[in-house]
C-alpha positions in Angstrom: -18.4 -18.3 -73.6 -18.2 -15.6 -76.2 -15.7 -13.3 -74.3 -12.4 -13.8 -72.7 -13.0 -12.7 -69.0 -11.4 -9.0 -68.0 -11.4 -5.7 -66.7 -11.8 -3.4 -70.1 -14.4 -2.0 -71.8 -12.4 -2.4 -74.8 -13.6 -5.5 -76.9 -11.2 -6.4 -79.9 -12.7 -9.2 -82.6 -10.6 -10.9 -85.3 -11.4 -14.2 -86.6 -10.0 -17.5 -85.6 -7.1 -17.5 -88.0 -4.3 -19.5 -86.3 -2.2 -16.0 -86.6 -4.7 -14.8 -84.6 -4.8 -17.3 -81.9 -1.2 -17.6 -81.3 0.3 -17.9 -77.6 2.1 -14.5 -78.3 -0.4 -12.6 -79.8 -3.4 -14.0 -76.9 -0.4 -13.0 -74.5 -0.4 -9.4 -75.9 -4.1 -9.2 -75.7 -4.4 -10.6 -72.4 -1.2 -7.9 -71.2 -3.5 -5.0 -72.5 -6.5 -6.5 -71.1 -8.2 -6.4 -74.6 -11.8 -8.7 -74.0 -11.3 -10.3 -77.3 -14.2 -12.4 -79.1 -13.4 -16.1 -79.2 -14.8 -19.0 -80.9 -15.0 -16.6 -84.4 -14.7 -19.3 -87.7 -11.6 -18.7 -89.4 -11.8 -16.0 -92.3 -15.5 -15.5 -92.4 -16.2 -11.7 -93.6 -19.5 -12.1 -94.8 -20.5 -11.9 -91.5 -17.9 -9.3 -89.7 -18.9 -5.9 -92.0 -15.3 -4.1 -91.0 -13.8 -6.6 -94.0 -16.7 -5.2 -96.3 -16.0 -1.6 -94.9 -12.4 -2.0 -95.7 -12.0 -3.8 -98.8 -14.2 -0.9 -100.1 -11.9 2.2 -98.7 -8.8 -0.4 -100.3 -10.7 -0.5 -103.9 -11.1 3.4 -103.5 -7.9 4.2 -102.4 -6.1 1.9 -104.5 -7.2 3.9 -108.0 -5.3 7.6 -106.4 -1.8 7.9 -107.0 0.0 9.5 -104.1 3.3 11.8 -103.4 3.8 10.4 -99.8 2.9 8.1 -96.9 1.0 10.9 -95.5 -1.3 11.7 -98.7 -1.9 7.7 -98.8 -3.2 8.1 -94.9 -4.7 11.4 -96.0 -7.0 9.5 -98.4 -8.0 6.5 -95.9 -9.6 8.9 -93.8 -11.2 10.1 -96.3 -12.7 7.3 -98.1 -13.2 6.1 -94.5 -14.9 9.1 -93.3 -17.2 8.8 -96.9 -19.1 5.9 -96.1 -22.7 6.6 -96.2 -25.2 4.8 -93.4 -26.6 4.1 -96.0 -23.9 1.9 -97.3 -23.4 0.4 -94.0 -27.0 -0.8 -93.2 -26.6 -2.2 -96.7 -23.9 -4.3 -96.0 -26.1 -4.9 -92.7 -29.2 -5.9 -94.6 -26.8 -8.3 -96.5 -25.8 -10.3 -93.6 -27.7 -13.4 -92.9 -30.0 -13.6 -90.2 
């Protein structure tokens, strides 16, 4: 089965880190009625694009130098809020079949 059985339209995926999978955490989820993906290998983001996507907005934001919490949140949304299509179905195109 790829998804946990529940009521949400909501669908949460993480990989199958041990973190991830904990009794407390899976308790949270299941609390909140999060559908979460199961049966994901273990730190695998060549084929989960939000690692690409955010290792990219991290590399970006990482070179600013900021006042304040809020000019550091400022700046993930918009490096966030930057990324071309283009740059997505490239990381898309990179995935293997």
């Amino acid at each position: 089965m790829l998804f946990t059985i529940c009521d949400s339209e909501s669908v949460f995926m993480q990989d199958g880190a041990s973190c991830h999978k904990s009794r407390l955490t899976l308790k949270f989820l299941d609390q909140k009625s999060v559908c979460v993906i199961v049966d994901w290998p273990p730190q695998l983001p060549d084929l989960n694009l939000i690692e690409n996507l955010r290792s990219i907005v991290k590399t970006k934001v990482g070179k600013r130098i900021f006042s304040d919490s809020e000019d550091v949140w400022s700046a993930v949304d918009e490096e966030w809020n930057g990324i071309s299509a283009d740059m997505i179905h490239s990381l898309y195109q990179s995935m293997p079949s």
